[in-house]
FIPASE-925445 format. One line per 2 residues: number of its first residue (from 1); their letters; for each residue x, y, z of N, C-alpha, C. Coordinates in pm, whole numbers. Example, Ala and Ser with C-alpha at 12.3 -4.5 7.8 and 13.67 -1.06 7.14 Angstrom:
BEGIN
1 = AS = 1319,-569,780,1230,-450,780,1320,-330,780; 1285,-225,708,1367,-106,714,1290,3,787;
END
This chain:
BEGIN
1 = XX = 6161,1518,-6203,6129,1589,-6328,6236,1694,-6355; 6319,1627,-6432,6450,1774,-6424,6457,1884,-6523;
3 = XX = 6346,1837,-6600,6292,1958,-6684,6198,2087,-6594; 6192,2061,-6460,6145,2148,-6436,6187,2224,-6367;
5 = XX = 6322,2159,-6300,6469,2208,-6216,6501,2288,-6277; 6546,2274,-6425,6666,2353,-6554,6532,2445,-6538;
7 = XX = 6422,2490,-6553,6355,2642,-6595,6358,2686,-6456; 6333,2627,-6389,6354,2707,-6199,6516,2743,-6234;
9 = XX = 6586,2683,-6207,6786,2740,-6201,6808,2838,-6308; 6753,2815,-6415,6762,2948,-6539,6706,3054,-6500;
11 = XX = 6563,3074,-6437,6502,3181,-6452,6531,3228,-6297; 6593,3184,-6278,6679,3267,-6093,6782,3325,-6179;
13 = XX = 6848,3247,-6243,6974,3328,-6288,6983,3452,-6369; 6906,3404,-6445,6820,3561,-6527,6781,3647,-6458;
15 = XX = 6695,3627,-6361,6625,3735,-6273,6770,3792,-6204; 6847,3755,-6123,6977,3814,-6076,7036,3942,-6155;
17 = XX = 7029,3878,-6298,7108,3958,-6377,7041,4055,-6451; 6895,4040,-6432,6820,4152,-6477,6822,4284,-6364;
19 = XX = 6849,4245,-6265,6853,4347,-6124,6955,4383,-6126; 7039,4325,-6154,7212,4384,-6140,7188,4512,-6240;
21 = XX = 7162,4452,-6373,7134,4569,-6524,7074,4673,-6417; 6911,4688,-6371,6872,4751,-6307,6954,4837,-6231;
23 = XX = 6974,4804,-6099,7095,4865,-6038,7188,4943,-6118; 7257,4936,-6218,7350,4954,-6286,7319,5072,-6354;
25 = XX = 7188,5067,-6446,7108,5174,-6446,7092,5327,-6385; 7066,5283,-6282,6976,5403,-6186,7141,5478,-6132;
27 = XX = 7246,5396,-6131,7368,5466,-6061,7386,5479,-6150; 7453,5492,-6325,7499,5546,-6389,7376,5681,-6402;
29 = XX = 7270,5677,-6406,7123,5787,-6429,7194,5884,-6317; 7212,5840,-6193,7275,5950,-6063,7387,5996,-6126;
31 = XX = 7454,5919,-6151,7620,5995,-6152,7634,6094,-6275; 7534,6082,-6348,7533,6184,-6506,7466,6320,-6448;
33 = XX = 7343,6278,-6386,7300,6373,-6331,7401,6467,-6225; 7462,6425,-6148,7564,6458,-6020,7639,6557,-6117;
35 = XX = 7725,6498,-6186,7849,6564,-6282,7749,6655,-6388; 7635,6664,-6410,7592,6747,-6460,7567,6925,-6427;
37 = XX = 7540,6852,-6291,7488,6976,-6175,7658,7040,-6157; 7705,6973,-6106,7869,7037,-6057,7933,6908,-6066;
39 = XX = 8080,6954,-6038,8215,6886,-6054,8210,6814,-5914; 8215,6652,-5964,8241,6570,-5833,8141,6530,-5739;
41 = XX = 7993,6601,-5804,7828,6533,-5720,7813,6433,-5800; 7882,6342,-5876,7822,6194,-5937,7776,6122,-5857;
43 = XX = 7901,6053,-5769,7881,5971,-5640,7799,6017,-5566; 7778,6140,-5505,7694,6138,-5421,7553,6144,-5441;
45 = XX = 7534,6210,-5561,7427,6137,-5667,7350,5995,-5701; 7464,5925,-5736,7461,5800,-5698,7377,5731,-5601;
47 = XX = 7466,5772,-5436,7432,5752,-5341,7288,5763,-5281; 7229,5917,-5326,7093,5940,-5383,7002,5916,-5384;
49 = XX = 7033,5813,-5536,6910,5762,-5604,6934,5632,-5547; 7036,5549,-5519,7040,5476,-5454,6928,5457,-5315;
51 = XX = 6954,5554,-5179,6890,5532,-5101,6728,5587,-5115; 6730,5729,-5208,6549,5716,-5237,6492,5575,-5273;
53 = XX = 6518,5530,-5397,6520,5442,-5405,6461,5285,-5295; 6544,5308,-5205,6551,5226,-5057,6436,5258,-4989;
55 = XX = 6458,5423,-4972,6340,5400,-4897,6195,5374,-4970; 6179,5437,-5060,6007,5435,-5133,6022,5249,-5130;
57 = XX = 6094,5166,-5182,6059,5034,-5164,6051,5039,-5025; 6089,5067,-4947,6048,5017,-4839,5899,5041,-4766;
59 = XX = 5884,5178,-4796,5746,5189,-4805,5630,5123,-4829; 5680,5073,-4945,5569,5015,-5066,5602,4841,-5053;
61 = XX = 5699,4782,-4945,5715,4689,-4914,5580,4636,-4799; 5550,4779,-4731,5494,4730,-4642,5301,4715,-4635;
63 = XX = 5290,4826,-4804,5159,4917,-4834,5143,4830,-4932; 5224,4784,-5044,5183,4709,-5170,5038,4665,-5162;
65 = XX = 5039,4578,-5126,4924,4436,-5103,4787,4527,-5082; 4812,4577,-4976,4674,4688,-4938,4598,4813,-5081;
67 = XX = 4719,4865,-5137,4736,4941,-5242,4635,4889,-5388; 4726,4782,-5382,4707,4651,-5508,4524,4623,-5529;
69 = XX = 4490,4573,-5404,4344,4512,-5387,4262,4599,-5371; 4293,4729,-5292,4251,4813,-5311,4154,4905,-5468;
71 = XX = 4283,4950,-5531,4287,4939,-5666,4186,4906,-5755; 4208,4745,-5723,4156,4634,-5804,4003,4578,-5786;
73 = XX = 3985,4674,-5632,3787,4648,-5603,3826,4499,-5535; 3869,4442,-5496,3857,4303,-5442,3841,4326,-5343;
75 = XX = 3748,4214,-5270,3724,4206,-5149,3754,4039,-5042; 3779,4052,-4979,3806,3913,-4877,3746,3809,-4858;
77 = XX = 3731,3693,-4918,3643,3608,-4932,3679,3491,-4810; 3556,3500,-4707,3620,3371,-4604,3591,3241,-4604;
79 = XX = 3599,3153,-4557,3643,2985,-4552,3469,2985,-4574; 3381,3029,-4493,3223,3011,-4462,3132,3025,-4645;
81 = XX = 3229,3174,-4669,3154,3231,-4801,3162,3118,-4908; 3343,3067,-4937,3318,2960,-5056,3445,2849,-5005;
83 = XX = 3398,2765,-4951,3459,2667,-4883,3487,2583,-4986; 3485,2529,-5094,3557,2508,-5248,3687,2575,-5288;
85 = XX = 3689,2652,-5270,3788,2740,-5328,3894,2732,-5173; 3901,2776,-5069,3927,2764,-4927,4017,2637,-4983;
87 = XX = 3954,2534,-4963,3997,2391,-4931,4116,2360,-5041; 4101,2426,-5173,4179,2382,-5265,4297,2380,-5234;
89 = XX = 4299,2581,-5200,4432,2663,-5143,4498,2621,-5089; 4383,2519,-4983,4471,2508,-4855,4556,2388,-4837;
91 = XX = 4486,2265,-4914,4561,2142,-4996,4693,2181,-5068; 4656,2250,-5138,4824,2306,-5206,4902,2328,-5097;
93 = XX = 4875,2454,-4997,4944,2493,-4912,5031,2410,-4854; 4974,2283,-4822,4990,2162,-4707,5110,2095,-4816;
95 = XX = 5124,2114,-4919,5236,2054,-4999,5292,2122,-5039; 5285,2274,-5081,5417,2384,-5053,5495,2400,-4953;
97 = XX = 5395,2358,-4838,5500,2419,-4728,5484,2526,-4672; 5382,2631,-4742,5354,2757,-4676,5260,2776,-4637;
99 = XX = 5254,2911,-4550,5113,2917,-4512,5024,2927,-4575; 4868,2952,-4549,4759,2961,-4616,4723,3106,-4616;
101 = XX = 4763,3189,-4763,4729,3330,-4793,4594,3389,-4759; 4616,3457,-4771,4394,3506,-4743,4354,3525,-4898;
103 = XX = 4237,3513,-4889,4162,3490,-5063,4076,3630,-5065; 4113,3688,-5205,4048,3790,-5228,3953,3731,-5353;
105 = XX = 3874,3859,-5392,3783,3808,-5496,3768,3922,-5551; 3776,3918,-5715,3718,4056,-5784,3598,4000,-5885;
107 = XX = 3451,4104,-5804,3309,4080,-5907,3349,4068,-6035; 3410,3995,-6147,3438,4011,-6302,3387,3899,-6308;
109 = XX = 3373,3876,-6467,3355,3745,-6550,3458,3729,-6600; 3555,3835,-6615,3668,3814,-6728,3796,3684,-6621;
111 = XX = 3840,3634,-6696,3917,3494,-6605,4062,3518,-6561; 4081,3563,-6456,4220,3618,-6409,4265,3606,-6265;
113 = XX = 4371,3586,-6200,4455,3552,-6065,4534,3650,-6054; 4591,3686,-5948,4726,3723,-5911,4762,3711,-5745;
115 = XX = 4847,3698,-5713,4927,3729,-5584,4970,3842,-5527; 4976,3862,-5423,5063,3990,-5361,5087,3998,-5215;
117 = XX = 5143,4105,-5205,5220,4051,-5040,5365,4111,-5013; 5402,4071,-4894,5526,4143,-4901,5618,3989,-4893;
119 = XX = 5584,3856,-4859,5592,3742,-4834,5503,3638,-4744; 5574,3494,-4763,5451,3407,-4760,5373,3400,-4568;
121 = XX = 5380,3476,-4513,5347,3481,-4416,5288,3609,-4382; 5210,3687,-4537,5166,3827,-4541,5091,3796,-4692;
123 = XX = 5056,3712,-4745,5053,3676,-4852,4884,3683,-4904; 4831,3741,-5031,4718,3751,-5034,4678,3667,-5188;
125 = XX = 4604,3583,-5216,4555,3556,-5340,4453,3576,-5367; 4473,3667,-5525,4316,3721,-5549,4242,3652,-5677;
127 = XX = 4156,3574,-5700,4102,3580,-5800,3946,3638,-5855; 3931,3633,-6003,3813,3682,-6035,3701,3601,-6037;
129 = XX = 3564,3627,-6033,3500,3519,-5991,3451,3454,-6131; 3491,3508,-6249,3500,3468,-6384,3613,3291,-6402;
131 = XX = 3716,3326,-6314,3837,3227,-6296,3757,3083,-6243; 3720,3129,-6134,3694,3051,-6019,3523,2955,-6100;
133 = XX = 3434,3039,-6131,3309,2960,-6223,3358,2869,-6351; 3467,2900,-6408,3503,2905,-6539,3578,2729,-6574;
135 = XX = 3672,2747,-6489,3756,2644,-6461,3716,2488,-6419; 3765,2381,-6461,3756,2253,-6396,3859,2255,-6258;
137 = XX = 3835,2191,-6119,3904,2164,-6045,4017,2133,-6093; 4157,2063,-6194,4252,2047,-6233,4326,2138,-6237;
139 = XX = 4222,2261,-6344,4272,2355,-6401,4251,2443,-6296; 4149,2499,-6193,4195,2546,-6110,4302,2525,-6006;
141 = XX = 4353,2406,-6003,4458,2345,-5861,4582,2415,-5920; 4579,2413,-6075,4670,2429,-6137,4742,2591,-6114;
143 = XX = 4630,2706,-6164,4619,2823,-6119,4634,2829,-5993; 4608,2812,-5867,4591,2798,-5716,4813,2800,-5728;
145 = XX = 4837,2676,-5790,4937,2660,-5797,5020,2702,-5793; 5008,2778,-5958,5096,2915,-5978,5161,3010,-5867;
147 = XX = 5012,3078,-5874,5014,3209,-5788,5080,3169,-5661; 5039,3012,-5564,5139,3004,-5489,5326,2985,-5458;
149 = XX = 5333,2963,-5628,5499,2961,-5666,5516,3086,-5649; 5452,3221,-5709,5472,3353,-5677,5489,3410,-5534;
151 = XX = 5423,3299,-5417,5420,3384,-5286,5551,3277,-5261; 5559,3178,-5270,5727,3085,-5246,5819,3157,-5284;
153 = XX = 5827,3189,-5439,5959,3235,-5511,5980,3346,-5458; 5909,3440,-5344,5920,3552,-5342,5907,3683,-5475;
155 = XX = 5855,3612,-5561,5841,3706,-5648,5710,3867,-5651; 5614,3796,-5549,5593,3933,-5495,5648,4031,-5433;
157 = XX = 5742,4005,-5396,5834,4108,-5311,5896,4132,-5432; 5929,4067,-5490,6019,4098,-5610,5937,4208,-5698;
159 = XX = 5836,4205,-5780,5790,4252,-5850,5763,4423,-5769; 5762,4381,-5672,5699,4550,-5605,5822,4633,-5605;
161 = XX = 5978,4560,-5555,6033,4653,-5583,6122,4732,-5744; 6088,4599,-5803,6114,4623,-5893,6016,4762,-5998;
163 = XX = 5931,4757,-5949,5801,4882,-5984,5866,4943,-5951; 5892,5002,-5776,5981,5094,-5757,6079,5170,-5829;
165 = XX = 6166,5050,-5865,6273,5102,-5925,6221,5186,-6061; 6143,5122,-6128,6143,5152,-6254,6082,5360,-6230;
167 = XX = 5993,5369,-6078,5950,5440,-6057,6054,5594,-6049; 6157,5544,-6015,6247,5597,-5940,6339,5671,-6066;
169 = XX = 6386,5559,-6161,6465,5596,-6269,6357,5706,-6401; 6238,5704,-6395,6155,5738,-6423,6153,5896,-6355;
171 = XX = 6127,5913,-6277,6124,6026,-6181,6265,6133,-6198; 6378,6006,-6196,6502,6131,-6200,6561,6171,-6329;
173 = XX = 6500,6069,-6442,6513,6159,-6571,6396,6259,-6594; 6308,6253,-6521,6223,6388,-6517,6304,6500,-6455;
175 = XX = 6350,6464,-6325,6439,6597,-6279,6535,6653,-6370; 6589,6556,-6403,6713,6586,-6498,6668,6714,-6599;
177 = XX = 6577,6644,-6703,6507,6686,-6807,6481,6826,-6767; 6416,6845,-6696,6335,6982,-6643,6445,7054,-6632;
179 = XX = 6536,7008,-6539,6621,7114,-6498,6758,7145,-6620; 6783,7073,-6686,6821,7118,-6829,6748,7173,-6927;
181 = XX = 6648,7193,-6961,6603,7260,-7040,6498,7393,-6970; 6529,7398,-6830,6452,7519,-6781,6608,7599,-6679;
183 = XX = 6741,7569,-6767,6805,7673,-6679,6944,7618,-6683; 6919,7552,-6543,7034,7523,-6461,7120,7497,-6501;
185 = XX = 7177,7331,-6542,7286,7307,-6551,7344,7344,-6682; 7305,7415,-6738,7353,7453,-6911,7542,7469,-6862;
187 = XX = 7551,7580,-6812,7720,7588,-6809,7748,7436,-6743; 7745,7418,-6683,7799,7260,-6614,7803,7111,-6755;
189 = XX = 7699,7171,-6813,7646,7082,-6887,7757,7096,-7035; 7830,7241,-7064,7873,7231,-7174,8039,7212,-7150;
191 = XX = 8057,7230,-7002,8230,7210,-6962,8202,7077,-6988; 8112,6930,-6944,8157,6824,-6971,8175,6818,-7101;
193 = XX = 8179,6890,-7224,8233,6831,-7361,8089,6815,-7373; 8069,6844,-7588,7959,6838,-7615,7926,6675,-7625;
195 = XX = 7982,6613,-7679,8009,6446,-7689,7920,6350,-7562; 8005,6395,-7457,7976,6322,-7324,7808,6427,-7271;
197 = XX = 7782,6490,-7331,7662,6522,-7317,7589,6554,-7345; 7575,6498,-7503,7522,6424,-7604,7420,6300,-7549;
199 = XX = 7612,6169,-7486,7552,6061,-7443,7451,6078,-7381; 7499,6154,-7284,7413,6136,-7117,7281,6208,-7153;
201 = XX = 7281,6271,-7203,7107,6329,-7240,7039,6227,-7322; 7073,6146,-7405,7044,6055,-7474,7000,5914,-7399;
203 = XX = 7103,5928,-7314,7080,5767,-7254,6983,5824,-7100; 6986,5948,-7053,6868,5970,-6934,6718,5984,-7045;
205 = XX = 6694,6046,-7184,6575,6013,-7258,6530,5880,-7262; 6627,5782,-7274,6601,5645,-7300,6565,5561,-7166;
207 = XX = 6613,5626,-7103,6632,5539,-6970,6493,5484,-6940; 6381,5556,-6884,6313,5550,-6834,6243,5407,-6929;
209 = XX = 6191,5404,-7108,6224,5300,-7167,6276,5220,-7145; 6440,5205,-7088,6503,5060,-7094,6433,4993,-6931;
211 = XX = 6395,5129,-6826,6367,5027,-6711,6192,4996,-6704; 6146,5034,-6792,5999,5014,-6823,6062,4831,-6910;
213 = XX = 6095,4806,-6966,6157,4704,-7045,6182,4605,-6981; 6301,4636,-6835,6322,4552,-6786,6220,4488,-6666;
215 = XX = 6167,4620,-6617,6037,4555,-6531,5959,4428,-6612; 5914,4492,-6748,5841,4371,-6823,5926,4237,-6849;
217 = XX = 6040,4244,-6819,6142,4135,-6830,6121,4067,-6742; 6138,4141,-6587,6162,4027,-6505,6027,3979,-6483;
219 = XX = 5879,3977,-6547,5757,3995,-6487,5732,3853,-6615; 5804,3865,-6739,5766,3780,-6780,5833,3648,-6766;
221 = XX = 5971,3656,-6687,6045,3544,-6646,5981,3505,-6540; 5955,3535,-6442,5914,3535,-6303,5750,3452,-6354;
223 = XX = 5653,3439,-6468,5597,3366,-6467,5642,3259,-6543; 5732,3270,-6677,5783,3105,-6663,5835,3041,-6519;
225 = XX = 5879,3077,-6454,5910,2992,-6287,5798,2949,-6248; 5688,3051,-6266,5587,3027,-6159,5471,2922,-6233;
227 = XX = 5556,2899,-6339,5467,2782,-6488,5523,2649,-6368; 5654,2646,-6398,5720,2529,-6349,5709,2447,-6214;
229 = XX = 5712,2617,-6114,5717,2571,-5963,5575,2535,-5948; 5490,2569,-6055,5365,2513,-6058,5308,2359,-6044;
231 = XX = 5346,2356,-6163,5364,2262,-6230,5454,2094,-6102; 5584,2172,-6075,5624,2099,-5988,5537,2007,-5840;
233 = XX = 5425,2139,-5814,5350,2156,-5733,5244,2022,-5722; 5197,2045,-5798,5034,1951,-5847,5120,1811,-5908;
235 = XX = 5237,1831,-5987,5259,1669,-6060,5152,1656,-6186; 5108,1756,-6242,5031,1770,-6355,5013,1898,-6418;
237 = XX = 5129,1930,-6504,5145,2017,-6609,5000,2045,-6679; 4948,1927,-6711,4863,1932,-6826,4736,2021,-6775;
239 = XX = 4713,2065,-6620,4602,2137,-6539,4625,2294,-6570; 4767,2303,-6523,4786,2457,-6574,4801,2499,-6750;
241 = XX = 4813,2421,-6800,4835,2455,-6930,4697,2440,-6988; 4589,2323,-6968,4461,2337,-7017,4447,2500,-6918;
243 = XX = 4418,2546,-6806,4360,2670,-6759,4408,2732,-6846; 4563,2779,-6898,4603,2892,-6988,4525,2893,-7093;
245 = XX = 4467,2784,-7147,4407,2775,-7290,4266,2816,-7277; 4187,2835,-7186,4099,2871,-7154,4068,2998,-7123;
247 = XX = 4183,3045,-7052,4208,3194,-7003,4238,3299,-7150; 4323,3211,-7201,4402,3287,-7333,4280,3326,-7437;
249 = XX = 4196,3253,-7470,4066,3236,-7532,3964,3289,-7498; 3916,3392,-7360,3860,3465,-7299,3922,3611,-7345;
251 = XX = 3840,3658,-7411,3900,3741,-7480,3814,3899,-7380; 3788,3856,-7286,3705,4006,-7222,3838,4080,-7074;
253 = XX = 3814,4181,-7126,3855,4278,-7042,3861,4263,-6876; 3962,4262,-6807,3942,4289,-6680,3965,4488,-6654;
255 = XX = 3809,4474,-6624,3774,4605,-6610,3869,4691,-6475; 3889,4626,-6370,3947,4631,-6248,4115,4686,-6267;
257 = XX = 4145,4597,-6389,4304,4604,-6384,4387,4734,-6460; 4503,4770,-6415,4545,4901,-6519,4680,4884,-6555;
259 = XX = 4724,4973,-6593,4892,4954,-6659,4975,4887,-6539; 4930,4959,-6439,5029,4934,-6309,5018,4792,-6261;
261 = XX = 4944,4732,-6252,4864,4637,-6181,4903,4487,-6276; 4893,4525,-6433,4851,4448,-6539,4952,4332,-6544;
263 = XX = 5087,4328,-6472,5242,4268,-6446,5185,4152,-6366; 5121,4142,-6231,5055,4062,-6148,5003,3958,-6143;
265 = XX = 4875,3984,-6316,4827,3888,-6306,4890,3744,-6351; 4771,3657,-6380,4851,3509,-6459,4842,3524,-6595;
267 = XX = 4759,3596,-6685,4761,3644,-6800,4720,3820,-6806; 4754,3857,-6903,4768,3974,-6931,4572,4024,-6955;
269 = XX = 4573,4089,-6822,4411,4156,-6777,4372,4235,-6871; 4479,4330,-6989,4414,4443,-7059,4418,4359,-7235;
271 = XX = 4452,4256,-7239,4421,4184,-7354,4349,4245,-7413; 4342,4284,-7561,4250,4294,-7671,4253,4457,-7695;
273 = XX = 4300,4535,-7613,4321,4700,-7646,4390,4714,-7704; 4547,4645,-7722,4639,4695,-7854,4660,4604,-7958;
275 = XX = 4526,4562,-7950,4541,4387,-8079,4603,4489,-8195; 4566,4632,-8252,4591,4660,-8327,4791,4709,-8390;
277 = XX = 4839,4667,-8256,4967,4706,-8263,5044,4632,-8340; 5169,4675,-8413,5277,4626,-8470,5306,4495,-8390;
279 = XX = 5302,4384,-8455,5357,4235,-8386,5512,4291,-8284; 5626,4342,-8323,5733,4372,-8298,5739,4418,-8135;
281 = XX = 5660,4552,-8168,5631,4643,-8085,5559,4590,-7952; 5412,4516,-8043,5327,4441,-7920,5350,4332,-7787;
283 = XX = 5490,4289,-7891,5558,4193,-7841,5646,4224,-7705; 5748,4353,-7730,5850,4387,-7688,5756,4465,-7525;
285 = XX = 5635,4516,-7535,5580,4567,-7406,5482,4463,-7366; 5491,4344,-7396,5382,4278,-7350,5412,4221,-7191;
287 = XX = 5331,4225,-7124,5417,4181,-6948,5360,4078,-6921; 5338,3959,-7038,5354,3825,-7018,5392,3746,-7115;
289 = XX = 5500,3673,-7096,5554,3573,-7225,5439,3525,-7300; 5441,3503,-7441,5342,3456,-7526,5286,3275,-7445;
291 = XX = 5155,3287,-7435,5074,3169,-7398,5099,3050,-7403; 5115,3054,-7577,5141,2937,-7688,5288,2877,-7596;
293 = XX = 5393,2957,-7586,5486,2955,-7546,5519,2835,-7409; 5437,2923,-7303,5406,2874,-7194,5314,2741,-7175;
295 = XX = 5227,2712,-7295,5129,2593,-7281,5214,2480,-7332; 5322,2566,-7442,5423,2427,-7500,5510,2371,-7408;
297 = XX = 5574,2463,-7360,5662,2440,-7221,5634,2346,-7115; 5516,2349,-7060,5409,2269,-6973,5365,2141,-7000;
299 = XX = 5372,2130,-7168,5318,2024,-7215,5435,1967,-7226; 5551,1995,-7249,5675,1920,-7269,5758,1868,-7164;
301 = X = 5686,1905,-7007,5752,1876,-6902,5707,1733,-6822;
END
């Protein structure tokens, strides 16, 4: 099926180059800040935000998963409790190749999945018990599917640090901010030329925006893959794409889920709170590619 090769090889390549941007980011955010403070702290600035950076992911490499479910009220559902659901997982598993995640469960009706973990040998899948009642076996194998392309692709690891980051660039245009307009670097700030610090106040306001942007970038690429590697999975597109149509059409709230969290799932958990938003706008923060999108895609493979 080499229609499903070309969206796996594209959406690696994208994702690469959305992290690089990232990266690229947070060291130009240091080095404005550095040369703001004094002459010649860019780089080491840099260096910085660079290793904070390092470490809080690393942290949160190891806490995520616990954090996440936590959060989210789910609890551990074993092989004894719903041996249906168990067996599905574990069939997939046996044809991914990976191990068998542990199954969480969140009390909702509203119809929703996600993954998390630090990788597939730490790996947790949670669904709602809205998902799990809701669904035909197809359309669940299909979902099961997904979420296991997410613990393959590594895109849980991916997504956590990518939070990070966004956390991070977030955080040091706060320092910045504060400490320019409560003092400090004013003389430092007016030897660089009014021009060049103009930019840099302009582009540390924005910043935190462009990496809120790109988090939702790589969150909505990372589930076209996880459409495909799905898809690849089962040998029947038409399972995950009927579930989306079902899910998409469930128009109730996952009470459990929040801004932070909302990236994770397989469809977007806070659905129906900003129906009232500008199409443009609604579009540009939404942290899952449009449905329609994804059900055409599936159907065309």
């Amino acid at each position: 099926m080499p229609n499903i090769y070309n969206h796996i090889d594209n959406n690696k390549r994208q994702t690469w180059l959305i992290m690089a941007g990232f990266v690229l980011v947070v060291s130009i955010l240091g080095w404005f800040i550095g040369e703001f403070w004094g002459e010649g702290l860019g780089l080491p600035f840099v260096g910085y935000a660079l290793i904070f950076s390092g470490i809080t992911s690393f942290i949160s490499y190891y806490n995520s998963a616990q954090i996440v479910l936590a959060i989210s009220g789910a609890k551990e559902v074993k092989p004894e409790e719903n041996k249906y659901l168990h067996n599905l997982v574990e069939n997939l598993c046996i044809g991914s190749g990976i191990p068998k995640p542990k199954i969480y469960m969140i009390e909702d009706t509203a119809m929703n999945a996600f993954a998390t973990g630090r990788d597939p040998q730490h790996a947790v899948i949670c669904f709602t018990t809205g998902i799990v009642n809701s669904l035909e076996k197809l359309e669940l194998e299909g979902v099961i599917a997904h979420e296991l392309s997410h613990i393959q692709n590594y895109d849980i690891r991916l997504l956590s640090i990518v939070s990070i980051l966004v956390g991070t660039v977030t955080l040091l245009a706060d320092w910045f901010t504060r400490g320019a307009f409560y003092g400090g670097g004013r003389r430092r700030g007016r030897e660089m030329g009014g021009i060049l610090m103009l930019i840099g106040i302009i582009f540390i306001i924005l910043s935190p925006i462009i990496a809120t942007l790109i988090k939702l970038a790589v969150s909505r690429n990372r589930e076209y893959l996880a459409d495909s590697s799905g898809a690849l999975l089962t040998r029947y597109p038409k399972g995950l794409a009927d579930a989306l149509v079902k899910i998409s059409s469930d128009r109730e709230i996952l009470e459990a889920a929040n801004g932070a969290t909302a990236h994770m799932y397989i469809a977007n958990p806070l659905k129906g709170r900003h129906e009232n938003q500008v199409s443009f706008f609604g579009n540009l923060f939404e942290t899952h590619p449009p449905v329609e999108d994804r059900i055409k895609r599936l159907l065309e493979m």
